[in-house]
Structure formats: C-alpha cells, structure tokens
C-alpha positions as CSV (number, residue, x, y, z in Angstrom):
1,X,53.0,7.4,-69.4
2,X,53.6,5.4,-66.5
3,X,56.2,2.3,-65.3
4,X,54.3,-0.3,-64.6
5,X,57.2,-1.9,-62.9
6,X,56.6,0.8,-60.2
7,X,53.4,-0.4,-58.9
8,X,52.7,-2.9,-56.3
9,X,50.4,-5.6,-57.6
10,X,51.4,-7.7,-54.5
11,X,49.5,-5.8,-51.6
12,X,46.4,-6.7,-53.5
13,X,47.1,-10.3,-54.6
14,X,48.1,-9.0,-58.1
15,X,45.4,-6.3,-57.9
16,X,45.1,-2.5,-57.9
17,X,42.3,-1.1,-57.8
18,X,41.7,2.1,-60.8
19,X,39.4,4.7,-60.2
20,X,38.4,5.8,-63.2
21,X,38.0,9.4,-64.0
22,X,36.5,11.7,-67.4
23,X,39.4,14.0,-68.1
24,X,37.3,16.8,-69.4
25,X,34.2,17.1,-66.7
26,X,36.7,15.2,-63.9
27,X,33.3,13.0,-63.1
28,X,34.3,9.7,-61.4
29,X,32.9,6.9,-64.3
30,X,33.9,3.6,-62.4
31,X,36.0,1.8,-60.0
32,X,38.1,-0.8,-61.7
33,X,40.6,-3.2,-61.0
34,X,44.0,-4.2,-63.2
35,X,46.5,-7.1,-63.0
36,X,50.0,-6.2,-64.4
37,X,48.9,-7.7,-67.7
38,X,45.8,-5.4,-68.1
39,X,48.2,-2.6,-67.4
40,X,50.5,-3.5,-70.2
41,X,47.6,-4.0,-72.4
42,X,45.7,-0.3,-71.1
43,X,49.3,1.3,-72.1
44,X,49.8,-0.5,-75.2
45,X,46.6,-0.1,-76.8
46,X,45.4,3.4,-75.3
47,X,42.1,1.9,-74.3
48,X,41.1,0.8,-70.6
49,X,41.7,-2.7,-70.1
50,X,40.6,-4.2,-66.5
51,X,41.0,-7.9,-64.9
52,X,37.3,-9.1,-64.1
53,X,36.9,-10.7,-60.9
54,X,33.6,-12.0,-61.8
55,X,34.9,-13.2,-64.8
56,X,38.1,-14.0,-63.4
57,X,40.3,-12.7,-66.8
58,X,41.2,-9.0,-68.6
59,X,38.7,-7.6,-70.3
60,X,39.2,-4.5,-72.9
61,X,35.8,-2.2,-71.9
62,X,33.7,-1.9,-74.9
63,X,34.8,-5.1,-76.2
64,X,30.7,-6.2,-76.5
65,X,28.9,-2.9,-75.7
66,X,31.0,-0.5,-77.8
67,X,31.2,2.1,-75.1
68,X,35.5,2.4,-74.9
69,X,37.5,4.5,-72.6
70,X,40.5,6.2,-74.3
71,X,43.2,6.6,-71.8
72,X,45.0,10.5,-71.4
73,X,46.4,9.6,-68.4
74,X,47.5,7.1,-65.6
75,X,48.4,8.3,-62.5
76,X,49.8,6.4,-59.6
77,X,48.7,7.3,-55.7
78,X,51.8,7.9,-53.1
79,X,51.9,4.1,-52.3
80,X,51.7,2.8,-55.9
81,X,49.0,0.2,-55.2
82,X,46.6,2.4,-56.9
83,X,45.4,3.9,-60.1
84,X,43.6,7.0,-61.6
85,X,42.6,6.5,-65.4
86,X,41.7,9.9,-66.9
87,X,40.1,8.5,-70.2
88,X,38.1,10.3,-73.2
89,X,34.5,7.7,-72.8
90,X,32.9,6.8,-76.1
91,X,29.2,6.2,-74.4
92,X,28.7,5.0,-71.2
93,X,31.1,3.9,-68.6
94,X,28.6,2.3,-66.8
95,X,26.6,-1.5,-67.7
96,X,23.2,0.1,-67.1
97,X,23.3,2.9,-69.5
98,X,24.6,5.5,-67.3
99,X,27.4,7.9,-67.6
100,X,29.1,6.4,-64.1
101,X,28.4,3.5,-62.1
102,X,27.9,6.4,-58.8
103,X,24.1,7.7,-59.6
104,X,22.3,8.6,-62.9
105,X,23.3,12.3,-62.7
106,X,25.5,14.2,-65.0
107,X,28.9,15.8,-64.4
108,X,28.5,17.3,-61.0
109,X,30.3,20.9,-60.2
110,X,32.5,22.5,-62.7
111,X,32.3,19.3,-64.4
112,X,29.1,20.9,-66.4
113,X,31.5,23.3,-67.7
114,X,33.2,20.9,-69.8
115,X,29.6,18.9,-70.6
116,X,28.6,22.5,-72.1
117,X,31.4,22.7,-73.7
118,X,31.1,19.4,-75.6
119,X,27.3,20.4,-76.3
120,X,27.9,23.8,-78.0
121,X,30.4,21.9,-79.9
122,X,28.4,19.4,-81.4
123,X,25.9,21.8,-81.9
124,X,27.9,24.1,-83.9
125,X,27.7,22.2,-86.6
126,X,23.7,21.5,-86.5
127,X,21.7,24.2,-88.8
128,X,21.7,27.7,-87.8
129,X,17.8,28.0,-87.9
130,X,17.4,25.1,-85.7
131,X,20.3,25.9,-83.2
132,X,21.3,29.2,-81.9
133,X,24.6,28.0,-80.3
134,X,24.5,27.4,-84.4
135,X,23.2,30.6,-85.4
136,X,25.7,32.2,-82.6
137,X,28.5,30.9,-84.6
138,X,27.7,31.3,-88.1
139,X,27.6,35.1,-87.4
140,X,31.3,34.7,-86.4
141,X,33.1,36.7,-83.2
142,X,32.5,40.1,-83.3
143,X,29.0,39.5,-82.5
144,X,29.8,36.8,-80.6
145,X,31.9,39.0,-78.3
146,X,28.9,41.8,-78.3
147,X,26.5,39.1,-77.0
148,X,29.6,38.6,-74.0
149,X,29.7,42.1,-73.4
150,X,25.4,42.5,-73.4
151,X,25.1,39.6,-71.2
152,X,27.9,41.1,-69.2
153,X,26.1,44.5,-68.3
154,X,23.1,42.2,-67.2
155,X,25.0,40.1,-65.0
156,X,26.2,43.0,-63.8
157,X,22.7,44.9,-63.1
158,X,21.3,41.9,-61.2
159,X,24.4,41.8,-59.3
160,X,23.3,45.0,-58.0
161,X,19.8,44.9,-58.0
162,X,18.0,41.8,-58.7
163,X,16.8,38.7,-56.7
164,X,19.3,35.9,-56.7
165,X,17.4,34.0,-59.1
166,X,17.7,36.7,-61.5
167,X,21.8,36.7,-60.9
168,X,22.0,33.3,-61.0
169,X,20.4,33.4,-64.5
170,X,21.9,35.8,-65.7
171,X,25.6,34.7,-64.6
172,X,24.2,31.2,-66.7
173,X,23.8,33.0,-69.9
174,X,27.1,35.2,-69.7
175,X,29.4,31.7,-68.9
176,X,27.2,29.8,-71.7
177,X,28.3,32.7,-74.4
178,X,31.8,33.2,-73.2
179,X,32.1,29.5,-74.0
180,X,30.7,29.9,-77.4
181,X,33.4,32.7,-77.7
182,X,36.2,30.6,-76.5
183,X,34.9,27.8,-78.7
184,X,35.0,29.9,-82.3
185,X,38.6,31.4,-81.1
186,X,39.6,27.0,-81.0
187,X,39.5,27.6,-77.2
188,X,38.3,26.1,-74.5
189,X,37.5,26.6,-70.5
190,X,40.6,25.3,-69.6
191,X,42.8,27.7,-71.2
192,X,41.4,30.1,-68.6
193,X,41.9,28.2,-65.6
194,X,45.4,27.4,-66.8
195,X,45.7,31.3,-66.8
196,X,44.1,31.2,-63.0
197,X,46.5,28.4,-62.3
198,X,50.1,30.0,-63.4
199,X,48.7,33.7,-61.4
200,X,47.8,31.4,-58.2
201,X,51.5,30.1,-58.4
202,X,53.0,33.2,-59.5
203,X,51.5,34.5,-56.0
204,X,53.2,32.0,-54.0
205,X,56.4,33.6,-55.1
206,X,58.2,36.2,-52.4
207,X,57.2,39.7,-52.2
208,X,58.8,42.6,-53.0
209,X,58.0,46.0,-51.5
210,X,57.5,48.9,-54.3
C-alpha cells in the first residue's frame, strides 16, 4: 500500500498531517495527524489509526464511538510529509455527528453521485410497495432501461423547450434511473467515468490524418 519508510516524520517532529478523504463521494471527512507507529498500525489493521495531540498517544477512530474508517488507500504528497487516507466510513467521521469535520452538508459536487448510489442500493432491498427505487428493481432491466430511454426523450424536450428548472429536473430524474440501471447490471457510476477516463487519454495520443 505504501512504505512507510518513505515518509518524512522529521519535518513535523514525528508528525504528518492526513487529510482524510471518502473514496466513493471524494468528500474531505477530517484532517488528521499520524506518528510512524499509527502508520504501521493504519496499514496493519486496515482501519485509520491517528496520534492525538490532545491526548498525546495513537488512537484507532471508532475505538469508543463505533464510527471506523476502513482504509482503500494511502497516498503520499510529492514531499512525503503528507498523507491522503481514502477510507470506506462506518458512521461519522466527525465527533459532533456529522459526516466531516468541514460543515454539516453532505457530499458536495459529483460526490452526490456516489451518496445516490449508496441510497438506491440500500433501498433496493426495502419492499417494493414502500420504495420505488424497490419497485424499479423488482421489475428487473428491460423496464428499467424503458424508464432511461422515457426519461431520456424528456430531458431531451426541455433541452429544447423548457425553462431551466424544467431541464434541470428532468436531467435529475434521467441520472437517478441510469443509476438504478447501472446498479441491477452490478455497476456503478464509476465504470463510466473510467470509460471517460481511458477516451480522455486515448485523445492525448498523436493524430493520424485519414
């Protein structure tokens, strides 16, 4: 994952500080700090462990709330004297009950992509006459992919037509069942944007004339 070797604990008196990041919505949760021990520890155990300088020792988050950070990545800056955790949280990163420690709000940006994401998927398995992100599902693709193609048609027509309120709205329901579509096909968002991804690089390649 990382060698922790390759960090420089020195320029911060044995401290680096870790911004900590959601992997999925890419929402910063908290700003950390690690000694070389709670580095070891954070690698070892796949859960964030920091060094408290309030409390002056390592402490593994979650140990008394229950809100843990699962680690996916560490990344090193250019200068290796700091950190970016990507984690998987289980609750709240922040002490007050929030999602971050940077404002009450939710996943800003594209980040509400992958907050959507989680919701249809936990509400694909609530009852279908209580949930249509349920109801959406039980009835399988096909109709799934009609609902894509209605909603597509609508975007379309406001596009042309309507007010921006109506696009914007419209545009909200297409993403919201593409994403119920990706999600029955055991996709998710990111599949497409690693599609985007490989065509943006594929561009940067030389041209050829015809």
């Amino acid at each position: 994952m990382i060698d922790p070797a390759a960090i420089d604990f020195e320029k911060g008196n044995g401290l680096v500080p870790v911004v900590v990041q959601d992997a999925a919505t890419l929402q910063v949760l908290t700003l950390a700090y690690m000694d070389r021990a709670a580095l070891d520890e954070t690698i070892q155990s796949g859960e964030a462990t920091f060094f408290s300088r309030s409390r002056g020792g390592r402490w593994r988050k979650g140990e008394t709330s229950g809100d843990r950070l699962h680690v996916v990545s560490i990344t090193p800056d250019c200068d290796g004297d700091a950190l970016v955790l990507a984690v998987n949280p289980v609750g709240n990163a922040c002490h007050l009950n929030r999602t971050s420690c940077f404002g009450a709000a939710d996943a800003p940006g594209l980040g509400r992509i992958a907050r959507l994401e989680q919701t249809i998927a936990e509400r694909a398995a609530a009852d279908p006459s209580e949930s249509w992100t349920a109801k959406l599902v039980a009835q399988g693709p096909k109709r799934i992919a009609q609902k894509v193609g209605e909603e597509g048609v609508e975007t379309a027509l406001a596009g042309v037509a309507g007010p921006d309120e109506e696009l914007a709205g419209e545009a909200a329901d297409l993403i919201y069942h593409l994403l119920v579509l990706l999600h029955v096909r055991n996709m998710v968002f990111q599949d497409v944007l690693d599609v985007l991804a490989s065509r943006a690089e594929a561009g940067k390649g030389p041209k050829t004339r015809p």
